[in-house]
N, C-alpha and C positions, 0 to 999 in steps of 0.2 A: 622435843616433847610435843605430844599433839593431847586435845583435850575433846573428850564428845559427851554430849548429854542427854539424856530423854526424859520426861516426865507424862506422866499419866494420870486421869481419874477417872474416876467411878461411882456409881449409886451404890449405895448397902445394898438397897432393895434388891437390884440386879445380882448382886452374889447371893443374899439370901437366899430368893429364889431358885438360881440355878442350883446352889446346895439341897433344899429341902425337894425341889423335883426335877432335876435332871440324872437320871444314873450313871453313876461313874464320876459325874464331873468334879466333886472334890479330889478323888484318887488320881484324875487325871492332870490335874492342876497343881497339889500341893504334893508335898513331901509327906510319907508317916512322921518324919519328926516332927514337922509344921503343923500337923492335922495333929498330934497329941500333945503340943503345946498349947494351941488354941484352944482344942475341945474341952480342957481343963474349967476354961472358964465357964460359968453356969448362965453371966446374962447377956443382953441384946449385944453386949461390947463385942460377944466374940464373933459375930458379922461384920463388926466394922475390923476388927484384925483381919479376916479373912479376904476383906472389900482391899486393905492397906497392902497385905500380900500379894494379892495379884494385882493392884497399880506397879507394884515394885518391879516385880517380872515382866509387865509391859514395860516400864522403861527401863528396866536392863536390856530388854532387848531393843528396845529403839536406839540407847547407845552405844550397844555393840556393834549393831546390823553391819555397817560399815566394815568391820574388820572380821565380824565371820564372812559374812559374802565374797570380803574378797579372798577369803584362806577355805573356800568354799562347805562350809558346814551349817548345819544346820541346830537353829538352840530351840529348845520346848522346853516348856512348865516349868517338866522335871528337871531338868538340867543348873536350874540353879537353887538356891534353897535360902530361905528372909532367917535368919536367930536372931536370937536380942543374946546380944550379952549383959552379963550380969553386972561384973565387974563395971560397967560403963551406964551403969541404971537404966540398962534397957534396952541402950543404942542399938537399934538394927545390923547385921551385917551377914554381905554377901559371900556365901559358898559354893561356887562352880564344883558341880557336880560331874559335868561333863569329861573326861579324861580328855579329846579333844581341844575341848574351850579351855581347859588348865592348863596344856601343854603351851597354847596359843599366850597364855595370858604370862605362864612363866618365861616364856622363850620374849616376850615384848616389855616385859616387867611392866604389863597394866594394873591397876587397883580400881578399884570400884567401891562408890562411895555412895551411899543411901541414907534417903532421907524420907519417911511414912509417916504421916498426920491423918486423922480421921476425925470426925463429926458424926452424929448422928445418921444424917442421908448421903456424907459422901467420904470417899479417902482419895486421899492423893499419894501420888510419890517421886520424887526426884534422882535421880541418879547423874554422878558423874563418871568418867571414864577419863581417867589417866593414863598415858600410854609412856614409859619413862623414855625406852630404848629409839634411839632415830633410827 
């Protein structure tokens, strides 16, 4: 079994901003089902969701890096996607989108485990990576 980690943070401000004037950059970052999850909310909270999403994605991929690199593939944005489940009051969880990075991930029996907190001016996110198969 081998274990890898990344964690990430960020300003609100900084996503705010690129949301309200960068074009494209929510589409190019989030998912439609993330981006109409979020948008539902009407106050400042839902920058800090969107700040806590893309911590997540950056450290999904700082713990993956290692094992797409070496199975040579490439992960973006889109490719993975933050839900909360309900059943679990909330709790985040990761969906590889990628038919690649899923192939990789069933064929290795990895899991990946997140963890999103935010504050007012920042979010963070933790991730781990399980890898079950030697």
């Amino acid at each position: 079994m081998q274990i890898y980690c990344g964690t990430d943070i960020i300003e609100v401000s900084r996503i705010q901003d690129a949301i309200e004037n960068t074009k494209g950059f929510k589409e190019n970052v989030y998912t439609k089902k993330e981006i109409e999850n979020i948008d539902k909310i009407k106050s400042k909270i839902k920058y800090q969701r969107y700040a806590g999403r893309f911590a997540a994605k950056e450290a999904i991929y700082k713990a993956m890096s290692k094992i797409t690199i070496e199975n040579k593939i490439n992960m973006s944005y889109l490719d993975v996607e933050i839900i909360n489940q309900d059943e679990l009051f909330g709790r985040p969880k990761v969906c590889i989108l990628n038919n690649d990075i899923q192939s990789l991930c069933n064929e290795n029996q990895i899991e990946i485990d997140v963890s999103i907190s935010h504050i007012a001016e920042n979010a963070i996110s933790m991730v781990v990576v399980k890898v079950n198969k030697e």
